[in-house]
C-alpha positions as semicolon CSV with decimal commas, in nm:
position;residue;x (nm);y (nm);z (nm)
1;X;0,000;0,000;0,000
2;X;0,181;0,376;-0,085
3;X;0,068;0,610;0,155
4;X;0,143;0,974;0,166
5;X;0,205;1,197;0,477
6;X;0,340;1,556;0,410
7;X;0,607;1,511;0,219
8;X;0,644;1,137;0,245
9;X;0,550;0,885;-0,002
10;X;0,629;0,527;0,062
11;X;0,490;0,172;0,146
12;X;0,438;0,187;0,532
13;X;0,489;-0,135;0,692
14;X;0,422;-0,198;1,055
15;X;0,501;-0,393;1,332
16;X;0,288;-0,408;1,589
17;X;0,278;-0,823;1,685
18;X;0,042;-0,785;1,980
19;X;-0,068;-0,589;2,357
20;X;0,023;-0,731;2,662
21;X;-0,047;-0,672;3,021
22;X;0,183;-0,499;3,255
23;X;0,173;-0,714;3,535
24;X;0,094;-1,055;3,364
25;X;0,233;-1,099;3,036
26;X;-0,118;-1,241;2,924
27;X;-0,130;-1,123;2,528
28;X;-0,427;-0,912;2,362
29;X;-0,486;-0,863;1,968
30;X;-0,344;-0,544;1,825
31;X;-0,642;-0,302;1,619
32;X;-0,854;-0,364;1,875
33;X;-1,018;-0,126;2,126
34;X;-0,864;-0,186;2,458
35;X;-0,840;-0,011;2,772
36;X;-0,655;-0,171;3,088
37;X;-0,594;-0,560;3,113
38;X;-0,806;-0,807;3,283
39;X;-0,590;-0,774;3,572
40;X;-0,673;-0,385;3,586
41;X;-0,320;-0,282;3,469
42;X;-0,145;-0,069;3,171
43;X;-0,140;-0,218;2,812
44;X;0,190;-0,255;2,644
45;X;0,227;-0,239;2,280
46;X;0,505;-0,545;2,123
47;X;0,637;-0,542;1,823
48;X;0,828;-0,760;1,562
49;X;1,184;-0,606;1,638
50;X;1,377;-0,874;1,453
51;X;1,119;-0,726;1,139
52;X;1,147;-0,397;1,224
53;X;1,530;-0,398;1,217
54;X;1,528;-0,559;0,882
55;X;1,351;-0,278;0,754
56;X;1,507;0,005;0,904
57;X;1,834;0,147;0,939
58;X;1,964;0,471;1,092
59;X;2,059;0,650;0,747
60;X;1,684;0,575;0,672
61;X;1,599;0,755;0,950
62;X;1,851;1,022;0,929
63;X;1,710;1,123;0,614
64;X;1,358;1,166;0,655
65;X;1,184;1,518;0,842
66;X;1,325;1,582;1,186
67;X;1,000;1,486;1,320
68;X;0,780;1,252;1,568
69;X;0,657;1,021;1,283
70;X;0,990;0,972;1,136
71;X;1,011;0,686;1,419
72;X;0,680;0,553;1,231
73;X;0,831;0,193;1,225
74;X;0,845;0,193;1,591
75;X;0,512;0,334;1,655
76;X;0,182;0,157;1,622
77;X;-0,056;0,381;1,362
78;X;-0,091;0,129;1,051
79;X;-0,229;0,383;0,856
80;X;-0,047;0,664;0,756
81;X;-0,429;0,855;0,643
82;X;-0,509;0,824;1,021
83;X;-0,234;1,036;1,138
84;X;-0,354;1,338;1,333
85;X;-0,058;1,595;1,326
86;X;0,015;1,951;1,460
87;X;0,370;1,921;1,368
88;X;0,531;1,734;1,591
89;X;0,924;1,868;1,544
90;X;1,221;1,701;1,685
91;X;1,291;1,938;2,029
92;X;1,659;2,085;2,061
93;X;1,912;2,005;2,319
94;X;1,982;2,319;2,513
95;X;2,313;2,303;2,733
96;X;2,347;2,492;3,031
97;X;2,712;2,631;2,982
98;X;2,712;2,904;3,268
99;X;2,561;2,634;3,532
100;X;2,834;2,374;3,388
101;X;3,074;2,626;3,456
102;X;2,941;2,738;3,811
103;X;2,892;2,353;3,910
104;X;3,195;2,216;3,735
105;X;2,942;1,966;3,535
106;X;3,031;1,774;3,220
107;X;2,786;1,877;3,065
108;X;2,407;1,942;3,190
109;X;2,160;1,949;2,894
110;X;1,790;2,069;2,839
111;X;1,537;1,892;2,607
112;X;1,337;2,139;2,595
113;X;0,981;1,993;2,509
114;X;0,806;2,306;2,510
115;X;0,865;2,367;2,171
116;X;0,608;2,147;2,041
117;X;0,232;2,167;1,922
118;X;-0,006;2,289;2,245
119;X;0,372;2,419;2,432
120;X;0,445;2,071;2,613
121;X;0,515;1,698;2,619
122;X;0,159;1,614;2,632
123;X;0,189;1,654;2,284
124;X;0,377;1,369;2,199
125;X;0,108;1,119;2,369
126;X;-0,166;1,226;2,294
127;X;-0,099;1,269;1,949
128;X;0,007;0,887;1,921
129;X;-0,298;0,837;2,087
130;X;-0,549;1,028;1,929
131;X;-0,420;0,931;1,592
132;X;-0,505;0,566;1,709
133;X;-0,843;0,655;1,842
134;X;-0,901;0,784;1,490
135;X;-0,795;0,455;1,379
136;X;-0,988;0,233;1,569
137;X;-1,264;0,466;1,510
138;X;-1,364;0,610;1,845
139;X;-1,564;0,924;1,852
140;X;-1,582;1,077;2,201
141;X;-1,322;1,080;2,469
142;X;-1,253;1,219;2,818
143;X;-0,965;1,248;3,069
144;X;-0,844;1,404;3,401
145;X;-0,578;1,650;3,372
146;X;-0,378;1,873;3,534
147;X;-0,350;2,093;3,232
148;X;-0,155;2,049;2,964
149;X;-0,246;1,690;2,915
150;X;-0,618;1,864;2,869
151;X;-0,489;2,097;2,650
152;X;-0,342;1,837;2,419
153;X;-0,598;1,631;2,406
154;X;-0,859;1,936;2,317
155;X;-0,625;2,101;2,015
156;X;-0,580;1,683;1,844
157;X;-0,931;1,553;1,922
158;X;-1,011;1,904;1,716
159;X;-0,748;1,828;1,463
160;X;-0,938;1,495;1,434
161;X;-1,315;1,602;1,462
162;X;-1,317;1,333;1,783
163;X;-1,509;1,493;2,096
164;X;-1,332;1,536;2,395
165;X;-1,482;1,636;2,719
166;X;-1,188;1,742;3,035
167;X;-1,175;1,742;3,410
168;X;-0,991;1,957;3,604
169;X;-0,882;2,032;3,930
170;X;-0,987;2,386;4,009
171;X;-0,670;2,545;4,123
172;X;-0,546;2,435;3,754
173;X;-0,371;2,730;3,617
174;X;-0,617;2,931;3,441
175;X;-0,429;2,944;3,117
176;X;-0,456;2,580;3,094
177;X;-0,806;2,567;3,125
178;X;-0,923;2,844;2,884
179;X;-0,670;2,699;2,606
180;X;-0,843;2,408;2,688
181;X;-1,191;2,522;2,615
182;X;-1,074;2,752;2,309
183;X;-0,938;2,416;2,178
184;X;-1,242;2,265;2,137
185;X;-1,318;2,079;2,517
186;X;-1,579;2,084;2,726
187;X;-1,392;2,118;2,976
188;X;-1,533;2,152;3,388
189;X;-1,354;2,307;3,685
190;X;-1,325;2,019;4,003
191;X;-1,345;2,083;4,332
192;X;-1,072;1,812;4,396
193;X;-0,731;1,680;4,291
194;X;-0,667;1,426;3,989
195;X;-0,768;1,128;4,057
196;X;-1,080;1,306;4,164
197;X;-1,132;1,463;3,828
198;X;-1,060;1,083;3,739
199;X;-1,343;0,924;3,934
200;X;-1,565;1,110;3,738
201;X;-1,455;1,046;3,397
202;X;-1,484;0,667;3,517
203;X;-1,793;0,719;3,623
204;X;-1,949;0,846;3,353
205;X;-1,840;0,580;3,049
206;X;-2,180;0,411;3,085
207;X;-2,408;0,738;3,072
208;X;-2,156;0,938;2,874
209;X;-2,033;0,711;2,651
210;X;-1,733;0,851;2,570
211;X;-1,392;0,650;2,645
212;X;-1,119;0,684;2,898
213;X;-0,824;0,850;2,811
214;X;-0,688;0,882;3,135
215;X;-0,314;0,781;3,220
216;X;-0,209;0,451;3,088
217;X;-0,565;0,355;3,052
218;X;-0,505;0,355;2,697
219;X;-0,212;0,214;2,571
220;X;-0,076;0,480;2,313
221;X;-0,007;0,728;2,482
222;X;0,353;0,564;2,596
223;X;0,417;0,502;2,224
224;X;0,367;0,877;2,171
225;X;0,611;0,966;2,499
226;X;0,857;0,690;2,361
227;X;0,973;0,915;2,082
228;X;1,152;1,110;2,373
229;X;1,408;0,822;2,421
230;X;1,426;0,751;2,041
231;X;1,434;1,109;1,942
232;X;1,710;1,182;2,243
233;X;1,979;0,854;2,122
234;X;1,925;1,043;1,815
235;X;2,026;1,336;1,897
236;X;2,315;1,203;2,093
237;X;2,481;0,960;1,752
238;X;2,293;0,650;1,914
239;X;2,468;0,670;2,218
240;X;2,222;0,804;2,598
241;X;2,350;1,059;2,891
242;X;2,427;0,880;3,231
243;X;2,182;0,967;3,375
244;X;1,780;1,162;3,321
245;X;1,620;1,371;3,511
246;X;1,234;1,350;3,424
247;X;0,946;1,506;3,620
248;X;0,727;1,270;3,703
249;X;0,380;1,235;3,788
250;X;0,148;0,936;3,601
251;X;0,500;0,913;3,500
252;X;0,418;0,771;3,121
253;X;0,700;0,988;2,968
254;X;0,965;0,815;3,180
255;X;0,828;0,452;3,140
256;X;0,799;0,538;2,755
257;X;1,174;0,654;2,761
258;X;1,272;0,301;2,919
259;X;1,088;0,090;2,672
260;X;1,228;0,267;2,375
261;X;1,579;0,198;2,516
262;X;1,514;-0,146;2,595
263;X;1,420;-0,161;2,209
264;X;1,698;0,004;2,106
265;X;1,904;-0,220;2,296
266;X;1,729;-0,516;2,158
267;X;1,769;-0,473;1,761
268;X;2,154;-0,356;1,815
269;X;2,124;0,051;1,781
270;X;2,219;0,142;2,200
271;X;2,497;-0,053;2,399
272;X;2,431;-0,071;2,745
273;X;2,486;0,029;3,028
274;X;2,176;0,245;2,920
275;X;2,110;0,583;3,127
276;X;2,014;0,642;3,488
277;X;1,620;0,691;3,500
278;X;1,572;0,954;3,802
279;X;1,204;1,044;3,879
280;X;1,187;1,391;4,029
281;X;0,895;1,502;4,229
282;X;0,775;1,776;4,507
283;X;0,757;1,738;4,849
284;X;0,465;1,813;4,887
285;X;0,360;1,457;4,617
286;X;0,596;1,243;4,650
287;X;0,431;0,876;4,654
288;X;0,729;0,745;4,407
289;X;1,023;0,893;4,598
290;X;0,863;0,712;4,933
291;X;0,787;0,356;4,740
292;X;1,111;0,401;4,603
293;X;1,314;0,464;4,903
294;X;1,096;0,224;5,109
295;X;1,206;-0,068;4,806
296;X;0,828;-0,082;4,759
297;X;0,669;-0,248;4,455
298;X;0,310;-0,008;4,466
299;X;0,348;0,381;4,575
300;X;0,032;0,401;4,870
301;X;-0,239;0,713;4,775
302;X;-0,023;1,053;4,883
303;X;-0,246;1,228;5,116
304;X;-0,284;1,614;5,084
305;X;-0,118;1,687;4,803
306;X;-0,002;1,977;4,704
307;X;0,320;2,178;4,513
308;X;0,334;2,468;4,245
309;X;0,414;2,260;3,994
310;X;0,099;2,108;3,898
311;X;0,222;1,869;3,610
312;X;0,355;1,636;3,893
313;X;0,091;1,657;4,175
314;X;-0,023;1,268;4,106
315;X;-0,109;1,138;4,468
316;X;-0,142;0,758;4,267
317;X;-0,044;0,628;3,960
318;X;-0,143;0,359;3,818
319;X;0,194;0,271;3,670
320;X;0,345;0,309;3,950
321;X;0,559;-0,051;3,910
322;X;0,645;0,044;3,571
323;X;0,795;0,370;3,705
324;X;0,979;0,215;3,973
325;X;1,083;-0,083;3,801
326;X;1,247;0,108;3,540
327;X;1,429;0,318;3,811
328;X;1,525;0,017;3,972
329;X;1,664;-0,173;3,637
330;X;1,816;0,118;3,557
331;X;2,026;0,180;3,874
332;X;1,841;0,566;3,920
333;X;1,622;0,672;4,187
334;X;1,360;0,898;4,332
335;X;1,379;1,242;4,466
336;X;1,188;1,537;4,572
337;X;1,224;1,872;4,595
338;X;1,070;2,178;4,798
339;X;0,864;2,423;4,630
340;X;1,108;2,679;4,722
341;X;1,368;2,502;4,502
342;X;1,174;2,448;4,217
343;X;1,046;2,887;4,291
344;X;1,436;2,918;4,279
345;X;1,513;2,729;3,960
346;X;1,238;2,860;3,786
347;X;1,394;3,242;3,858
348;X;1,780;3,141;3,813
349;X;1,748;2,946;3,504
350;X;1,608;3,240;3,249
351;X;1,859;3,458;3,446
352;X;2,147;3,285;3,363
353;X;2,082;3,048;2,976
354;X;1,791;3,266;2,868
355;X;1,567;2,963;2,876
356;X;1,196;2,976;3,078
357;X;1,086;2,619;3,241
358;X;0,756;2,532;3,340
359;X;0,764;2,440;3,715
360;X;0,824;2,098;3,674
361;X;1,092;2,149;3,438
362;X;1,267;2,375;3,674
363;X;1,208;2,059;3,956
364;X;1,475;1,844;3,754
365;X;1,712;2,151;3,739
366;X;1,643;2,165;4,133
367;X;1,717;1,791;4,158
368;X;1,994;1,783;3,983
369;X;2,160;2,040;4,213
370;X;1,996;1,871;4,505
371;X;2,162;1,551;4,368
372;X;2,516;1,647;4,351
373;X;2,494;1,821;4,683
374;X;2,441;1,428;4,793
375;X;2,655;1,264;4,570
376;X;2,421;1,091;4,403
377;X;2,523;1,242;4,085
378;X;2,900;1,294;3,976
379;X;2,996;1,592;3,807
380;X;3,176;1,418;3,556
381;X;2,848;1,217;3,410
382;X;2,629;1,386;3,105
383;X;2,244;1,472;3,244
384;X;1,966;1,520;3,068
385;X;1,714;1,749;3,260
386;X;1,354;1,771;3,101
387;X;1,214;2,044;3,073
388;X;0,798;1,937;3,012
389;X;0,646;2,287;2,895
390;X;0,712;2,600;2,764
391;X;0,717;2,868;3,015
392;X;0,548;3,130;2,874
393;X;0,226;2,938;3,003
394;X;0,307;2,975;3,379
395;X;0,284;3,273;3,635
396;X;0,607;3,510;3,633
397;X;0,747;3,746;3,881
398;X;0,608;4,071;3,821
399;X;0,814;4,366;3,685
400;X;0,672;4,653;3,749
401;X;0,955;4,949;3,701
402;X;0,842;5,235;3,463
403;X;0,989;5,558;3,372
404;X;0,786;5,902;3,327
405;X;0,960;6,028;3,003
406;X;0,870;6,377;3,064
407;X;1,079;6,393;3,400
408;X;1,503;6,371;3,401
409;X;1,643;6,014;3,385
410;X;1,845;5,892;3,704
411;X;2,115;5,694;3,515
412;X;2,257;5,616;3,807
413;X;1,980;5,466;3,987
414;X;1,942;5,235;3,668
415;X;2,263;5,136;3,686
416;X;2,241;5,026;4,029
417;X;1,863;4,882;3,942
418;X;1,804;4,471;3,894
């Protein structure tokens, strides 16, 4: 079959073998509608990787658009007509030369995902997973978010003509939820947190019938996250930094990361050792740090949740295992951070590289100072820090100087200002 996709023009194969559960390894048929296992757990795409290295090669790659769907061979849409695109472009690598300098880092780099369609990551996911909604020819969907997830999902269910109805807590920042609504959402204010805005898209599948695109209750999203890793190895000649720093609340972008490495690994493109996974989170939600550091399998429910940076106030996750088993395989770890850190980052980092981060972007930049401060880090290794939205979309300090141009100037006193 020749299929055509902006400027692409080429038989499409695929190789998607099957979906399998999480937990139990039990197998489910691919182009199928599914939502969690029997066993109430996250769906994992498998493919043919001895097939899928036959047919690709990284000068094949290298030549196509520096975009998400040039990893289309690793990605489960079998039909190119059911992509649903923004323009998904490959994000840069930003390195932080005055903080290498001041820390005596290697080398500390940004991906900075805000850069993409709807300003963050979300994009990625939900544009994998929309596309495959369109495929498998849903027409109304729904999800929790804490924002950009919501906003994601409103500007490609648009893109797609798929309705999309969004819960939100109602401290969400209030850009998130009118670019929400302008995107096409019906999207409702919740007195609650998450996983309250959660219950109620459960709840209302059977009068609603609309499905649940909530966290790893689908199992496309991850695909859509993966192109992270594969983009990043990439970026890097095939090779991965020692160690990533990844914000993490439902935490698909870092389990997405893993299992693109582990494929990588598999049809002979990454050597191991492969990098550090390190799950950063607040203080004030920190159910993976506490699993984690307890050598826990499950993260229990985080009571009273709370932190600035919404992205990563996830009291439970569903994936939690996945999360802390790729830690765990990956010799990382958990950590948190105070909201004062993540304040502090947030201010120090445009200061010094010219570069905004959303809040829970500035939370790996906070961890990774946090980290070498306990040795947990060495200032020798590479590390990727991940910055998850553009940072025009958050709250900034005010600035409120102003001169009266029909009055003298002190130049002096402007010197001396900032």
């Amino acid at each position: 079959m020749t299929t055509h996709f902006g400027n692409l023009t080429e038989d499409r194969p695929t190789f998607v073998s099957h979906l399998e559960c999480s937990a139990t390894g039990e197998r489910y048929q691919a182009d199928r509608v599914h939502g969690l296992s029997d066993a109430g757990k996250p769906l994992l795409v498998r493919y043919d990787l001895a097939a899928l290295a036959d047919n690709v090669d990284q000068e094949t790659l290298a030549a196509r658009p520096p975009d998400l769907w040039r990893y289309r061979e690793f990605l489960p849409v079998r039909n190119t007509t059911s992509i649903v695109s923004l323009g998904e472009s490959m994000t840069p690598l930003v390195p932080l030369h005055q903080i290498e300098a001041e820390t005596g880092s290697a080398q500390v780099l940004v991906k900075d995902e805000g850069r993409l369609p709807t300003g963050s990551f979300k994009a990625r996911g939900l544009a994998m997973a929309v596309t495959m909604a369109k495929e498998l020819g849903l027409t109304r969907l729904a999800m929790p978010t804490n924002g950009n997830a919501g906003a994601a999902l409103a500007a490609y269910g648009s893109r797609a003509g798929i309705e999309t109805f969004v819960f939100c807590p109602d401290d969400t920042p209030e850009v998130n939820v009118r670019e929400i609504a302008l995107q096409g959402a019906r999207v409702w204010r919740v007195n609650g947190l998450i996983n309250d805005c959660g219950g109620i898209v459960a709840a209302g599948q059977d009068p609603m019938g609309w499905f649940d695109f909530s966290t790893l209750k689908e199992p496309y999203r991850i695909e859509g996250k993966k192109t992270m890793g594969l983009e990043l190895a990439e970026q890097l000649g095939w090779t991965t930094p020692k160690a990533i720093f990844y914000p993490t609340g439902g935490g698909t972008g870092l389990i997405g990361m893993w299992k693109a490495f582990r494929e990588l690994v598999e049809i002979g493109w990454l050597n191991e050792p492969l990098p550090r996974m390190v799950a950063v989170q607040s203080t004030g939600c920190a159910p993976i740090v506490r699993a984690f550091d307890e050598g826990a399998d499950h993260a229990e429910y985080w009571e009273d949740a709370h932190t600035i940076a919404a992205g990563i106030r996830v009291p439970a996750a569903i994936g939690d295992f996945l999360i802390l088993e790729a830690l765990r395989e990956s010799g990382g770890f958990a950590i948190a951070v105070t909201d004062e850190e993540i304040a502090g980052a947030q201010e120090r980092i445009p200061r010094s590289e010219g570069l905004l981060l959303s809040p829970e972007g500035a939370a790996t930049y906070a961890a990774y100072r946090r980290s070498l401060r306990e040795g947990r880090i060495d200032r020798d290794d590479r590390v990727m820090l991940f910055n998850c939205g553009n940072g025009l979309k958050y709250a900034m300090p005010p600035a409120d100087q102003a001169l009266n141009r029909h009055q003298p100037i002190d130049w002096a006193e402007m010197r001396s200002v900032g």
